[in-house]
C-alpha positions as CSV (number, residue, x, y, z in Angstrom):
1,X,72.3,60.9,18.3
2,X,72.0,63.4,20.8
3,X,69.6,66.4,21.2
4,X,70.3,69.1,19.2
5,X,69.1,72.9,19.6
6,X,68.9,75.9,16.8
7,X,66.8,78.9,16.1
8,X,64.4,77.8,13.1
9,X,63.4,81.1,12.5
10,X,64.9,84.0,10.4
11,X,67.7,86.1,12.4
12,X,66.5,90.0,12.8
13,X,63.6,92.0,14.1
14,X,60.2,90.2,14.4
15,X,57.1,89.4,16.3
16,X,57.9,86.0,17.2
17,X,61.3,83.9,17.1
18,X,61.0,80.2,17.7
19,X,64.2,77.8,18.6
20,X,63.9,74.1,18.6
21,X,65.1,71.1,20.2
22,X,65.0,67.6,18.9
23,X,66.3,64.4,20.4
24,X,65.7,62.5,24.0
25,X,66.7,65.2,26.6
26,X,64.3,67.7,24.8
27,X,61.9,68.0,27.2
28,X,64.2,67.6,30.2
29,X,66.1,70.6,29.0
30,X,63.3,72.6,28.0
31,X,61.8,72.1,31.6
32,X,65.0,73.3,33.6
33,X,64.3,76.8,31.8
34,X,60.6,77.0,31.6
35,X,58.4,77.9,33.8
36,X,54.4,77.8,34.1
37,X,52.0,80.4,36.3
38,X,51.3,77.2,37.6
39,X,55.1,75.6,38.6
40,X,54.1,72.5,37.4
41,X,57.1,71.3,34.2
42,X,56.0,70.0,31.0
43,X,54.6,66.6,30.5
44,X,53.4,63.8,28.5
45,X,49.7,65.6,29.2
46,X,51.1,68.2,27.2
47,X,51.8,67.2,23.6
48,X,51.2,69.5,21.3
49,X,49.9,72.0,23.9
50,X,51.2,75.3,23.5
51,X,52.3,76.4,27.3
52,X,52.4,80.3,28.9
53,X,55.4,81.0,30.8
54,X,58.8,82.4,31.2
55,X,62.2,81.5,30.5
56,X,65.0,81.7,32.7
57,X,68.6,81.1,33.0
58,X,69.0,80.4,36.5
59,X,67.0,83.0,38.3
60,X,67.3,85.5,35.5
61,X,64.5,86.0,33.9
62,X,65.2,86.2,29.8
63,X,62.0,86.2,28.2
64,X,57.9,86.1,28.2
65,X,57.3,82.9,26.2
66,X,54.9,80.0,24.5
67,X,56.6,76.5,24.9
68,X,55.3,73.4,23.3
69,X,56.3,69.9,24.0
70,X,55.6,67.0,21.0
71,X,55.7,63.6,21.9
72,X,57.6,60.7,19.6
73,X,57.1,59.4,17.3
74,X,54.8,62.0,16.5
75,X,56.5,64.7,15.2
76,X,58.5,66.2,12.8
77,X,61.4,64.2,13.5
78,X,60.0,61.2,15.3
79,X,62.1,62.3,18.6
80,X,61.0,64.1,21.4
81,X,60.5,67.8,20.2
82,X,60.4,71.1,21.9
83,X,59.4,74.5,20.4
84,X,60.4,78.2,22.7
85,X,58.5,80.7,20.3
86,X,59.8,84.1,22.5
87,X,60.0,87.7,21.3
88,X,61.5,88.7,18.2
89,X,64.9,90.3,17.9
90,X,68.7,88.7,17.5
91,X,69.4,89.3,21.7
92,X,66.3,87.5,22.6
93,X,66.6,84.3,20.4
94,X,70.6,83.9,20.8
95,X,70.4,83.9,24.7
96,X,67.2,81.3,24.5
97,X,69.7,79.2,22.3
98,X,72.7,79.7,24.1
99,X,71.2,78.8,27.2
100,X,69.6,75.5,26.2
101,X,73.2,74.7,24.5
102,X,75.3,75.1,28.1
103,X,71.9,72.9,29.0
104,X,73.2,69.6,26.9
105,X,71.7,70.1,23.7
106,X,74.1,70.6,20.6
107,X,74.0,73.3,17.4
108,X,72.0,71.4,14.7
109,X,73.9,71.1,11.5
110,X,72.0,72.7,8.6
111,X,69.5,70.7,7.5
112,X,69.5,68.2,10.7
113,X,65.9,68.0,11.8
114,X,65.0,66.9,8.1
115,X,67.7,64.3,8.1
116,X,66.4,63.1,11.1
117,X,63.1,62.8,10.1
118,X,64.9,61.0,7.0
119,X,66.9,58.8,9.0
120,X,64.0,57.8,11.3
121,X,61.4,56.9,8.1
122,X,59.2,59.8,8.5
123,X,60.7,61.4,4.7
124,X,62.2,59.2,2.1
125,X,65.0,61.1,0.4
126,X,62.7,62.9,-2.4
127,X,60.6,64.2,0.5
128,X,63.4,65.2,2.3
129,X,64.7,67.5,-0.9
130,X,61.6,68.8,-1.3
131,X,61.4,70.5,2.1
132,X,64.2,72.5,1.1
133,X,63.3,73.6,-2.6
134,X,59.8,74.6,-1.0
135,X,62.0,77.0,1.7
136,X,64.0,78.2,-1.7
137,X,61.6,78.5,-4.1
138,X,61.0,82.2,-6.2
139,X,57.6,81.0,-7.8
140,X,54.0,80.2,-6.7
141,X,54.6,77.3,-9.5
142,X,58.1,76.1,-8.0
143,X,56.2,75.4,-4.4
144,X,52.7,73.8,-5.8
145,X,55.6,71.4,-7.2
146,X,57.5,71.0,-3.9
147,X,54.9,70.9,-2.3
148,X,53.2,67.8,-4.3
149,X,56.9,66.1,-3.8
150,X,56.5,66.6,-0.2
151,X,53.4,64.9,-0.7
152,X,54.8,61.9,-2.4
153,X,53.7,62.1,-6.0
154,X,57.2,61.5,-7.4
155,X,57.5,58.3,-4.7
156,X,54.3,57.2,-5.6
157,X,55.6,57.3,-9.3
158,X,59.0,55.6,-8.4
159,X,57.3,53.1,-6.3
160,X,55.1,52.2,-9.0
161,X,58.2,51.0,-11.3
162,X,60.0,49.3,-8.8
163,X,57.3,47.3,-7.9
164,X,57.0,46.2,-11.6
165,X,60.8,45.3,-11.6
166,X,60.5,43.2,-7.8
167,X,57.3,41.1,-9.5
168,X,59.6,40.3,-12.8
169,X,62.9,39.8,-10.7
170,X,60.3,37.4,-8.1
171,X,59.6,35.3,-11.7
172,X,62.8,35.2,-12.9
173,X,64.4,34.2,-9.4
174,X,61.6,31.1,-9.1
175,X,62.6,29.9,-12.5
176,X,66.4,29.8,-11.7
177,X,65.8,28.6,-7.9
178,X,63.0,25.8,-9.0
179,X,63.9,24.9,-12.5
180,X,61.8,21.4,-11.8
181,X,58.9,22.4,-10.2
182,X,55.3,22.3,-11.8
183,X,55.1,26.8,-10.8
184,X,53.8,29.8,-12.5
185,X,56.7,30.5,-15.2
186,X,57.0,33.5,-17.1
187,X,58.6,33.5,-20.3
188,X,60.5,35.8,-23.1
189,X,57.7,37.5,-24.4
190,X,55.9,38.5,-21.0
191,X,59.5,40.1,-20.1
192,X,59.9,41.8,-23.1
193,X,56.9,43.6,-22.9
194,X,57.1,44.5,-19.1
195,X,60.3,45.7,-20.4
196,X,58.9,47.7,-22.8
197,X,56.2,49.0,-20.5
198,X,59.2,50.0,-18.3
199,X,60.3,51.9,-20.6
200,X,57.8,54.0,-21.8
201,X,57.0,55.3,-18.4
202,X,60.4,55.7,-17.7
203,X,60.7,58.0,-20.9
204,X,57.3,59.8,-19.7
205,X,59.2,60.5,-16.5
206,X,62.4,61.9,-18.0
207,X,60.6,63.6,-20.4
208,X,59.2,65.8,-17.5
209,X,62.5,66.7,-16.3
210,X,62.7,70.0,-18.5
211,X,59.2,71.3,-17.2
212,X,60.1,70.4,-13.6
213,X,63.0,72.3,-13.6
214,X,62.0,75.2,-15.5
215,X,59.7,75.2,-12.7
216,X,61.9,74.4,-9.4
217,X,64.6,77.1,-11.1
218,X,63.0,79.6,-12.9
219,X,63.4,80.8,-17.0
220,X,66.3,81.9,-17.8
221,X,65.5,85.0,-20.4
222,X,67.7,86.8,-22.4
223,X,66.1,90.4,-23.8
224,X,68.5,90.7,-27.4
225,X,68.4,93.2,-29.8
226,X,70.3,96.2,-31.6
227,X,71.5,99.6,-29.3
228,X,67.7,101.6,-28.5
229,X,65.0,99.2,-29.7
230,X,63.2,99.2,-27.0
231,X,64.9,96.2,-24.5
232,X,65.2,98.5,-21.7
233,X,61.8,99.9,-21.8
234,X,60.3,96.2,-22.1
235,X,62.5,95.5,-18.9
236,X,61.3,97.9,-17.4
237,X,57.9,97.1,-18.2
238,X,57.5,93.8,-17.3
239,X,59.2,95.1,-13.9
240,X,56.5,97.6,-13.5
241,X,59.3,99.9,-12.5
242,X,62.2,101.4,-13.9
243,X,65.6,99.6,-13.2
244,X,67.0,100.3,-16.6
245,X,67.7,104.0,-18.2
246,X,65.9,104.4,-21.2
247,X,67.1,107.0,-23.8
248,X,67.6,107.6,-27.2
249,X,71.4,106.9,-26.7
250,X,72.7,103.8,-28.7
251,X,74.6,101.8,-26.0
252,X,73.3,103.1,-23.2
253,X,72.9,99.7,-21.3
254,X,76.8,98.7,-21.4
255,X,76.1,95.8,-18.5
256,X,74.0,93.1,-18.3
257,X,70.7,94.0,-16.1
258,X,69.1,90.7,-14.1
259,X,66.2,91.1,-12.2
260,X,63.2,88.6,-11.2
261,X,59.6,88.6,-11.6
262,X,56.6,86.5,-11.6
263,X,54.7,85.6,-15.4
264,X,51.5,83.5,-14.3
265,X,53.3,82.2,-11.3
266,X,56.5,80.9,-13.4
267,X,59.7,82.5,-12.0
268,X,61.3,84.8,-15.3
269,X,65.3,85.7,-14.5
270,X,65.2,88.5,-16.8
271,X,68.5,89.9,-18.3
272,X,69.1,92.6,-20.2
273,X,71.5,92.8,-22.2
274,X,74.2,95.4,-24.3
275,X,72.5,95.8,-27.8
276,X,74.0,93.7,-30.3
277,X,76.3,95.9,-32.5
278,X,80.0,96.9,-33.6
279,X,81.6,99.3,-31.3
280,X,85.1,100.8,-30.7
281,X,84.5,101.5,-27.6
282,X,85.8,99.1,-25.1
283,X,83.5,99.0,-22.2
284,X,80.9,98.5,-24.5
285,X,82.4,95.6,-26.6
286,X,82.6,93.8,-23.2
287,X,79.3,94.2,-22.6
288,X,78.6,93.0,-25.9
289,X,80.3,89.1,-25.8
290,X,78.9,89.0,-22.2
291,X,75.5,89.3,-24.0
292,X,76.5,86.6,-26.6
293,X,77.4,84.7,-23.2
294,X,74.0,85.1,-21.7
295,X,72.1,84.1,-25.1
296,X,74.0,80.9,-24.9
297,X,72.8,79.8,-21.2
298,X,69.0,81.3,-22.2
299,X,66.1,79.0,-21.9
300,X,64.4,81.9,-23.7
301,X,65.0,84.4,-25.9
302,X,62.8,87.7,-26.4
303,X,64.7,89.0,-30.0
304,X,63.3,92.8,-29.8
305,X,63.0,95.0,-33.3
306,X,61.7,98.4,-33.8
307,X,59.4,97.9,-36.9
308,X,59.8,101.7,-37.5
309,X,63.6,101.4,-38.3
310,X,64.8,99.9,-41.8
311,X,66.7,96.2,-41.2
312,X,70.0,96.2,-40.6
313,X,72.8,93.6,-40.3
314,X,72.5,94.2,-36.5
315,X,68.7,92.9,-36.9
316,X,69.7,90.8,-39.0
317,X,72.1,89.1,-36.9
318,X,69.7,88.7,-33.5
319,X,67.1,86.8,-36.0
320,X,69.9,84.6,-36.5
321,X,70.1,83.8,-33.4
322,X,67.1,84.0,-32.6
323,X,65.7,81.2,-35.1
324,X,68.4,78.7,-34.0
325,X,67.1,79.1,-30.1
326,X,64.0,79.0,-28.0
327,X,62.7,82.6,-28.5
328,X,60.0,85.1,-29.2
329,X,60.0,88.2,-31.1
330,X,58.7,91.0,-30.4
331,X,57.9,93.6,-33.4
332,X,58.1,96.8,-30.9
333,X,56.8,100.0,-32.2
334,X,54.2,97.5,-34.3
335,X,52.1,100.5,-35.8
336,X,55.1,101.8,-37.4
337,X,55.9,99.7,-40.6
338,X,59.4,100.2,-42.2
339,X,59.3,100.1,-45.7
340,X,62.5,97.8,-46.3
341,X,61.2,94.8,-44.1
342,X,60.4,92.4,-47.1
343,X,58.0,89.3,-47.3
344,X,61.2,86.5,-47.4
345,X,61.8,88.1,-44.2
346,X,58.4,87.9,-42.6
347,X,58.3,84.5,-44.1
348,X,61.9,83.8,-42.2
349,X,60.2,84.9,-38.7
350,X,56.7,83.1,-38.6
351,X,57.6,79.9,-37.4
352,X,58.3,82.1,-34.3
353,X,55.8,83.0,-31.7
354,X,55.3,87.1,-32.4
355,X,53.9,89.4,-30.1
356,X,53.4,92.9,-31.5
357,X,54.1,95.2,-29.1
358,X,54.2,99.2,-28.4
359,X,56.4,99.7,-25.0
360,X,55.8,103.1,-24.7
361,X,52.1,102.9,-24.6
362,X,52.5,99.7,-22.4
363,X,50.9,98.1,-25.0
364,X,51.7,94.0,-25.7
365,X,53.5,93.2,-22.4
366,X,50.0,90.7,-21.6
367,X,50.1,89.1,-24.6
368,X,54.2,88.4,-24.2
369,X,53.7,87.1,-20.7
370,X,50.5,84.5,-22.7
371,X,52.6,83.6,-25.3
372,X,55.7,82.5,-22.5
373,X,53.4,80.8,-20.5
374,X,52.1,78.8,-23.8
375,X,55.7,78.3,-25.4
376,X,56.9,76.7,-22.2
377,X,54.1,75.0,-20.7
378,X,50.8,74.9,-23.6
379,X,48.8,77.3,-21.3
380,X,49.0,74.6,-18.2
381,X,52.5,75.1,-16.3
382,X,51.3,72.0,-13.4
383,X,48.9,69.0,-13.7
384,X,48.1,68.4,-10.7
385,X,48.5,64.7,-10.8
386,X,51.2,64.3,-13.2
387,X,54.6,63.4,-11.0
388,X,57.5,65.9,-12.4
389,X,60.9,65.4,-12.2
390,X,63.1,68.7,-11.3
391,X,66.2,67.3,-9.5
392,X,69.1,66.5,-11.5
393,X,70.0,63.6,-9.1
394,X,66.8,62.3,-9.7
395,X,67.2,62.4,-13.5
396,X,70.5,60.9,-13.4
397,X,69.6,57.8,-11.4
398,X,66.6,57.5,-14.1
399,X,68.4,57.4,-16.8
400,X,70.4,54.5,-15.1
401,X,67.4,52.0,-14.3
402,X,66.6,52.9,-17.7
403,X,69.5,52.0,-19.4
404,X,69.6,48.5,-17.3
405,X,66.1,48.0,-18.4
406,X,67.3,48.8,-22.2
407,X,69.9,46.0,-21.2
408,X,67.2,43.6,-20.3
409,X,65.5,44.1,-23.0
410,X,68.2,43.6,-25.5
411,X,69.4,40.7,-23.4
412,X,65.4,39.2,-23.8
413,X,66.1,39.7,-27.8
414,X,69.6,37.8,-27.6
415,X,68.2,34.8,-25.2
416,X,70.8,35.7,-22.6
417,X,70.2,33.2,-19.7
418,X,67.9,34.5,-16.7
419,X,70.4,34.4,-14.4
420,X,71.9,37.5,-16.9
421,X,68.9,38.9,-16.7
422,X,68.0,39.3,-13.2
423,X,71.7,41.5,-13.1
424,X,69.5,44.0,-15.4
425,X,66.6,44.0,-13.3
426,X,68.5,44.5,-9.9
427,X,70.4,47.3,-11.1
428,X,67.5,49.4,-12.1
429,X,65.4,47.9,-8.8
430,X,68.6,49.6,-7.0
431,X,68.7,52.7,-9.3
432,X,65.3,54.0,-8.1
433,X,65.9,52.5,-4.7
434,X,68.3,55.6,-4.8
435,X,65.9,58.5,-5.5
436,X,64.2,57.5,-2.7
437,X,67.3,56.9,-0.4
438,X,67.8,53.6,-0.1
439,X,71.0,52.4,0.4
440,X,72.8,55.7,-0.4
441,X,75.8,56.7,1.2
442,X,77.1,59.3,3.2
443,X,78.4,61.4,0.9
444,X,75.4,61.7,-0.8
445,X,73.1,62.8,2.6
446,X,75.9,65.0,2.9
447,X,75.5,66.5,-0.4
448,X,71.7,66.8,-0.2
449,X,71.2,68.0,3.3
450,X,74.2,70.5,2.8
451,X,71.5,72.9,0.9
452,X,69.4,73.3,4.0
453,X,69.5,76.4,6.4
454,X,69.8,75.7,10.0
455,X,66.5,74.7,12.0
456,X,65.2,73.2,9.6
């Protein structure tokens, strides 16, 4: 495959820049470059030492610089790797790089070291995808899940049902291939309930899809509520800074606001959003569909109302759609009690999470951030041993071995021949085969590995 060469670090000003080399000539090329107090090159006797010494391009000297030299299989990629950690800085690294390139090594694509290390058995494919949402991900959450995949807990998982499926499709393929001998036999009832074991932990794993993502991507949260309620001021808030301007103004905030922040190590994408009213004026009325837009891609909704204002048929139009969505309200200026708010429409809200809060006073933001955490994840956002999906390629090849397992099963209750069922039992076997990267093709590696920055 060749050795390939790329700076694995972030381009700019730094301490330390490292660029890496991964493939047979590694070392060879590394050693035409570097150079020891000693003179002596790199060797075998020196895996996964980290060398002093300087780098030159022919008898210029380029930089001061640590060199390490790891040895297959055992490394990142299972080739020969080398690592040039030299000074910081975009001059420095590019000439290190460019000089090992007019060497013999080749640019690595983006994401080549990992496929490598995919390619040569070190990562199955889940692994391999993990890398890369750890590099990505905005939460503390989002990597203790990566992290965990990396780790193996969603192969263990996916192991764990195809090893159920090979032991059925081993008694099903003895009974077609030795239909006279005196052998073990297993028969319709035995399948139907491994099929129905199948099943339920199939569903336990799909089930986990919506946590895992909410995880790996963030919440998606939509502030909604009438012109100068308070949706600005709880933005700003839960920022701990002000990004939007707060007034008294109806229709101040014309645009939708996104910014990001961090609610018991969950990733929030807060927007906020043009209040919710009838205008004439046309900027605004924009900015008010794009906030109907927004409330239909929310995974959350926080419906804000000033209890000191009588209800109106704004208010009364963010409860609706609030009640039909994911959402919590948030009864802002709580101390405040307007005298037209009835009981039908306290009784309307309850099945809501409310938070009483009074923004000016900074009062309420904790117990908002509480109630998220408990809406979205009961108080525990990652059990430690519980495997999560969070990939929608994962989830799709799921819901394939489990609708061949719904066919065995169905096939089990029509006394299909076994030969029919083993077709069932295969094409789930190969279905989870998948997740982990067996047998995939090209365009999917491509598709997976295209996400990844280069050096990596």
């Amino acid at each position: 495959m060749g050795t390939i060469a790329a700076i694995s670090t972030a381009l700019g000003e730094g301490g330390i820049a490292i660029v890496r080399l991964s493939g047979k000539k590694a070392l060879e090329i590394a050693n035409r470059h570097f150079k020891k107090p000693n003179g002596k090159p790199m060797g075998d006797q020196d895996h996964r030492v980290l060398q002093y010494g300087h780098f030159y391009e022919g008898d210029l000297l380029l930089d001061e610089v640590l060199c390490v030299f790891m040895k297959a299989p055992h490394t990142y990629t299972r080739e020969d790797m080398v690592e040039i950690h030299c000074h910081g800085g975009i001059k420095v690294v590019t000439r290190v790089l460019s000089t090992v390139l007019r060497s013999g090594a080749r640019p690595a694509e983006p994401g080549e070291f990992t496929k490598r290390a995919f390619l040569n058995g070190r990562l199955d494919l889940t692994q391999a995808e993990a890398v890369i949402d750890v590099i990505k991900s905005h939460s503390e959450k989002g990597v203790e899940l990566s992290l965990r995949q990396l780790q193996g807990r969603l192969t263990e998982a996916v192991m764990d049902l195809r090893e159920k499926l090979l032991s059925l499709f081993a008694f099903i393929q003895a009974d077609i291939d030795y239909p006279e001998e005196d052998i073990e036999r297993i028969n319709e009832k035995e399948i139907r309930s491994i099929a129905e074991d199948l099943i339920v932990n199939i569903d336990e794993l799909l089930s986990s899809y919506d946590k895992g993502k909410l995880l790996r991507e963030g919440i998606k949260t939509v502030i909604l509520g009438k012109p100068n309620v308070g949706k600005s001021s709880l933005l700003n808030r839960l920022l701990r800074e002000e990004r939007a301007i707060v007034t008294d103004i109806p229709g101040t905030t014309r645009d939708t606001i996104e910014a990001y922040i961090q609610v018991h190590g969950i990733t929030l994408r807060l927007l906020d959003t043009a209040g919710i009213r009838e205008t004439g004026d046309i900027v605004e009325k924009i900015g008010v569909q794009r906030a109907r837009d927004e409330v239909q891609e929310a995974d959350l909704l926080l419906a804000v109302f000033d209890r000191s204002e009588p209800w109106t048929d704004e208010d009364e139009s963010v409860l609706e759609e609030a009640l039909n969505r994911k959402s919590i309200i948030l009864w802002n200026k709580s101390d405040k009690v307007a005298a037209n708010w009835s009981d039908e429409l306290l009784n309307r809200m309850q099945g809501n999470l409310i938070v009483e809060t009074a923004l000016v006073e900074d009062r309420g933001v904790e117990a908002l951030e509480d109630a998220i955490l408990e809406l979205f994840f009961q108080s525990e956002p990652v059990e430690h041993e519980t495997p999560l999906l969070n990939n929608i390629r994962h989830r799709r090849l799921v819901e394939t071995a489990k609708d061949h397992v719904v066919e065995l099963l169905e096939g089990v209750n029509m006394g299909v021949t076994m030969d029919c069922l083993e077709v069932d039992i295969r094409g789930a076997y190969d279905a989870l085969g998948g997740i982990l990267g067996d047998s995939v093709g090209e365009d999917v590696l491509e598709e997976v590995f295209s996400r990844f920055c280069l050096g990596k």
